[in-house]
C-alpha positions in Angstrom: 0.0 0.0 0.0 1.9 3.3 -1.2 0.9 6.5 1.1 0.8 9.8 0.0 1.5 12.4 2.5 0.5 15.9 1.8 2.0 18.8 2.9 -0.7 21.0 3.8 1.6 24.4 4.4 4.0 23.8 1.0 0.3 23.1 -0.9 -1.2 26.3 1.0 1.4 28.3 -0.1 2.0 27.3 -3.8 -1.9 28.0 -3.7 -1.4 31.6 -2.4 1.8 32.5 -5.2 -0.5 31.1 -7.8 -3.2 33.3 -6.9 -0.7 35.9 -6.1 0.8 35.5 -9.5 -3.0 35.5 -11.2 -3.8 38.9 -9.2 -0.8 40.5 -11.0 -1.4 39.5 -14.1 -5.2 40.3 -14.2 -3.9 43.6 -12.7 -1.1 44.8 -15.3 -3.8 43.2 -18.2 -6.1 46.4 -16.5 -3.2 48.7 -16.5 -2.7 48.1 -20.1 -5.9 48.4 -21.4 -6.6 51.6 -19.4 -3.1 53.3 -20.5 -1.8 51.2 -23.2 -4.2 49.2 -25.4 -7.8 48.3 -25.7 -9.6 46.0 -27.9 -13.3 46.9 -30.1 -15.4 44.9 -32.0 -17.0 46.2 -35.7 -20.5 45.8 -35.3 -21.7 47.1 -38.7 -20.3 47.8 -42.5 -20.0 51.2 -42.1 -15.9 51.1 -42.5 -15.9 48.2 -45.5 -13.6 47.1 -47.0 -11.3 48.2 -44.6 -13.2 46.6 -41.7 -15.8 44.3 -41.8 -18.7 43.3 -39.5 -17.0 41.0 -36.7 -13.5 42.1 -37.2 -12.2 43.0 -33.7 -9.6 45.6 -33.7 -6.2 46.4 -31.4 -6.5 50.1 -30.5 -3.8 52.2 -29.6 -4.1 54.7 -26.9 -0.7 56.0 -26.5 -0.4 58.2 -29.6 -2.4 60.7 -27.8 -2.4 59.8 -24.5 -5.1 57.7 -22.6 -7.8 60.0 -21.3 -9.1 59.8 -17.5 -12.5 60.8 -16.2 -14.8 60.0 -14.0 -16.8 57.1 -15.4 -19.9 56.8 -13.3 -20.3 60.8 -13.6 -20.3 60.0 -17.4 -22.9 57.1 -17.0 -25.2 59.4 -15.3 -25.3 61.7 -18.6 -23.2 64.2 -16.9 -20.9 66.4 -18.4 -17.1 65.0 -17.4 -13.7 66.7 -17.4 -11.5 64.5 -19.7 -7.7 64.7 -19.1 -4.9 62.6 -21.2 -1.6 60.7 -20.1 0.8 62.1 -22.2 1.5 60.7 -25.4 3.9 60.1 -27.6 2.4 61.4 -31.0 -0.5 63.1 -32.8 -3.4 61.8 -35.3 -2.6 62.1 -38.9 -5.1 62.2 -41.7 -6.8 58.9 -42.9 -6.2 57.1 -39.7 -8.8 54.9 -38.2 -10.1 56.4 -35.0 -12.7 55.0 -32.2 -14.5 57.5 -30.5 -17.3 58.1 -28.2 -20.1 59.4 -30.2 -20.1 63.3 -29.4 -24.3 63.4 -29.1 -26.7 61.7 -27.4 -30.1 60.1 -28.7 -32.3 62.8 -29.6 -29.9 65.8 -28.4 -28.5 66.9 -31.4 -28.4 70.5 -30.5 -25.7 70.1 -27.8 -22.3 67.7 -28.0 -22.1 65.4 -25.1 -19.9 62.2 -24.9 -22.2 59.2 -25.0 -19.9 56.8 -22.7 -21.6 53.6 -23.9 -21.4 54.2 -28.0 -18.2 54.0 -29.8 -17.6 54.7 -33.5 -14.7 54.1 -35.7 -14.5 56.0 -38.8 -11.4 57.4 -40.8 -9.8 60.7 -40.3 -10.0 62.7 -43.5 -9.4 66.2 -41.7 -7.2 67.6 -38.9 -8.0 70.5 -36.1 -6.7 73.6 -38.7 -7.4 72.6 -41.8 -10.0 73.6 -44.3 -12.7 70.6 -45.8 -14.2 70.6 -48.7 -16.2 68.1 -50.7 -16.2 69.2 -54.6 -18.1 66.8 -56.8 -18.2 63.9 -53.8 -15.0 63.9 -53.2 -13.0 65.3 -50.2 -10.8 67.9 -50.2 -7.7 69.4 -47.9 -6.9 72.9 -49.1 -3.2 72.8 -49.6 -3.3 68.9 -49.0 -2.8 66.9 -52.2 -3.5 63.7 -50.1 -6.1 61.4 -51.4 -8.4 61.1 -48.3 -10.9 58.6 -47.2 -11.9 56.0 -49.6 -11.8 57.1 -53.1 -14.2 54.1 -54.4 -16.8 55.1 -52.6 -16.2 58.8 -53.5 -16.4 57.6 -57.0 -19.3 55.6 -56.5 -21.1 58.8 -55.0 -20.4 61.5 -57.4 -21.5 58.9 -60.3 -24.8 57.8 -58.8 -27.6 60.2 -60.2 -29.8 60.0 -58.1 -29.0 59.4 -54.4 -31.9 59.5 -52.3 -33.2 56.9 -54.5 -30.9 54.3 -53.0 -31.8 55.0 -49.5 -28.7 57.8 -48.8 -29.6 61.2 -46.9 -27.9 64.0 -49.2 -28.5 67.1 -47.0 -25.7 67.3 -44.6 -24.6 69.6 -41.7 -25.9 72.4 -40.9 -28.9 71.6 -42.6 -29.3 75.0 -43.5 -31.1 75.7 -47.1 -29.2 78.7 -47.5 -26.1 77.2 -47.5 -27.3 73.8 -49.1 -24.4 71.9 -48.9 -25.3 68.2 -49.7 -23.0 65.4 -49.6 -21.9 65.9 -53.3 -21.0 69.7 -52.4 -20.1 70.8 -49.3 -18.2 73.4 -47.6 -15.5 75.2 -47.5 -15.6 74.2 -43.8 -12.5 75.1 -41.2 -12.3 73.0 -38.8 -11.5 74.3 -35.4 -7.8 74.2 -33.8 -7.0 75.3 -30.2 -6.3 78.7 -29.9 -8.1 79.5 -33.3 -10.2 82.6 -33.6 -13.1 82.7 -36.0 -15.1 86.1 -36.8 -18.9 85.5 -35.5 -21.5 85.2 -38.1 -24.3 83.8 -38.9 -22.5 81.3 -41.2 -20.0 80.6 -38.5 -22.9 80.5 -36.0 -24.3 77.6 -37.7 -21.2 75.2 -38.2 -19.8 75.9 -34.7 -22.8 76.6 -32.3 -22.8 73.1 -30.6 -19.3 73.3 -30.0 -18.8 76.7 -29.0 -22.2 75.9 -26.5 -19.8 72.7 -25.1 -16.9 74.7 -24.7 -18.5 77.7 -22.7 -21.4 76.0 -21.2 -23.6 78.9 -22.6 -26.0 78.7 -25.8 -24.8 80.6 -28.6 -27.6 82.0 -31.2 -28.5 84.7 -33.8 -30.7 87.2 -31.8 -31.4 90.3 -33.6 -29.2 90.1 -36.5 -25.8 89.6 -34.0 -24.4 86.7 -32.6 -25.2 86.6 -28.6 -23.2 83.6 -26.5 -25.1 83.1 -23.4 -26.3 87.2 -22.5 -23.0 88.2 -24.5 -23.0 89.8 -28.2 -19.8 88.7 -29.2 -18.0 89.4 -32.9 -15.4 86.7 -32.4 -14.6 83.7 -30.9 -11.1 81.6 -30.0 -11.5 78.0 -29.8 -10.6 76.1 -26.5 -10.3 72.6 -27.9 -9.2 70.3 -31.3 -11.7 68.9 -33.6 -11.6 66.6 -36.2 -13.4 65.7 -39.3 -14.5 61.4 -39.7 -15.6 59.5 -42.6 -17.0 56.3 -42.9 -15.2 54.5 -45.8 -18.7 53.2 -47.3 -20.0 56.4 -47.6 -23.4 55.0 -48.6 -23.8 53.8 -45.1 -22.4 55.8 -42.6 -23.0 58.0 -40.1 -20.1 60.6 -40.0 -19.1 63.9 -39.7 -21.0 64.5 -43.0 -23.9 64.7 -40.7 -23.6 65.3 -37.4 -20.2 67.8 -37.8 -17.0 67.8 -36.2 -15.2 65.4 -33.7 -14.3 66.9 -30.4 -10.2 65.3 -29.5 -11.3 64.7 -26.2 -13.5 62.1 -27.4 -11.2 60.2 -29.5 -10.0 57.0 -27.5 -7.1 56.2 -29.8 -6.0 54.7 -33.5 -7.4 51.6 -34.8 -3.7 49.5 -35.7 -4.1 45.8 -36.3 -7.5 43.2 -36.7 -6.4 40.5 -34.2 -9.5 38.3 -34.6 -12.1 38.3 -37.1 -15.3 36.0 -37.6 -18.3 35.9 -40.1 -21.3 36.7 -38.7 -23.3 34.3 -40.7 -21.1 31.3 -40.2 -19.2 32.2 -36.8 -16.6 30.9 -38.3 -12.8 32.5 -38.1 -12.0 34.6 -41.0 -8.3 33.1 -41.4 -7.0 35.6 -44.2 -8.1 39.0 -41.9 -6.4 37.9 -38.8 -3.5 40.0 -37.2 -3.5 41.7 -40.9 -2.3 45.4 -40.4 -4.9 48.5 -40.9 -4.4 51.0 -43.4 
């Protein structure tokens, strides 16, 4: 008869560094999704063929900087104060950025981070620069970069009739007077920090909602001049970054097009690499997409 004796302090303790070891590693997989990386999966074909429904994507958060805020706060629809980590780079036109959308359901006169939705679209223009959209196709001024996807550009501007196929062609503002559609559109600045823009009526329609989420204070046309809160004002410098998104399957996709520009605050990071992907249909693995590099 064999006997096994058991050594209930060695077993005890080998339990303990286990868990010990466990605890550390659950802990530095936290610290490097909060700072580091963090991981999002496609849930529509708003960014084909880039990404497709069920690719999930690596995000990097350290071009920028992670951002911290209270989270609960945000969860309650309150406003939060976002601050970054520092970073070690800056956004450059056609990446691939997730966001927090910037409105809420039914609120589109006033940006607010939705804490629960996230979008990925493509970067086609940068806080400072000047958008326009001649014939469907973007435009930088002084940028000879070919932005966003040029297919679906292509397929717009050719497509005689747009509405037909189920696409909105009004865009932001939504102002008749200015009736820039999705074929024709702007010129549009987009804001940089420190950036002073001349108040207007024009200028009162692109930037109202984010000049009203910057100051806290409703800016409107009220007897032919331009009152912020119980201000007139005649100019205004910006406080924050914006950005300009596109969905790559223009067709289908709900971008800055719109609902207008992209507060920097809200941006979580740039989309880098699919590490998994899996048709929706079949659940099966999509072999050919996975850890393939995103341009």
């Amino acid at each position: 008869m064999i006997k096994i004796r058991i050594d209930i302090k060695k077993l005890g303790a080998r339990i303990l560094d286990a868990l010990f070891l466990a605890c550390c590693l659950l802990f530095l997989s936290f610290l490097m999704q909060l700072f580091c990386f963090t991981s999002f999966r496609i849930p529509s074909d708003s960014m084909e063929p880039a990404l497709k429904d069920g690719d999930r994507i690596l995000v990097n958060k350290m071009i920028k900087g992670a951002r911290l805020f209270d989270v609960f706060a945000a969860l309650d629809n309150e406003d939060v104060t976002i601050r970054r980590m520092p970073g070690w780079g800056s956004f450059k036109r056609n990446d691939i950025l997730v966001f927090n959308f910037p409105y809420q359901m039914n609120r589109w006169d006033s940006v607010r981070m939705d804490v629960m939705q996230y979008y990925v679209k493509r970067c086609v223009a940068l806080p400072g620069d000047t958008l326009e959209i001649r014939g469907g196709f973007y435009k930088v001024r002084g940028c000879d970069e070919q932005l966003g996807n040029y297919d679906a550009q292509q397929y717009l501007a050719n497509l005689k009739h747009p509405e037909q196929h189920g696409i909105v062609v009004g865009t932001f503002p939504y102002d008749k007077q200015l009736g820039w559609t999705i074929r024709e559109f702007g010129p549009l600045p987009i804001p940089k920090k420190g950036q002073i823009v001349m108040m207007n009526r024009t200028n009162c329609l692109l930037y109202r909602q984010l000049i009203g989420w910057e100051q806290k204070k409703k800016l409107r046309v009220k007897d032919g001049q331009i009152v912020l809160g119980d201000s007139v004002i005649t100019q205004y410098r910006f406080k924050k970054n914006y950005y300009f998104v596109s969905g790559d399957h223009m067709a289908n996709s709900q971008d800055s097009r719109y609902w207008g520009m992209l507060p920097e605050e809200y941006i979580v990071g740039k989309a880098t690499r699919i590490w998994y992907s899996e048709d929706k249909f079949t659940e099966k693995p999509r072999w050919d997409r996975i850890m393939q590099k995103i341009k």
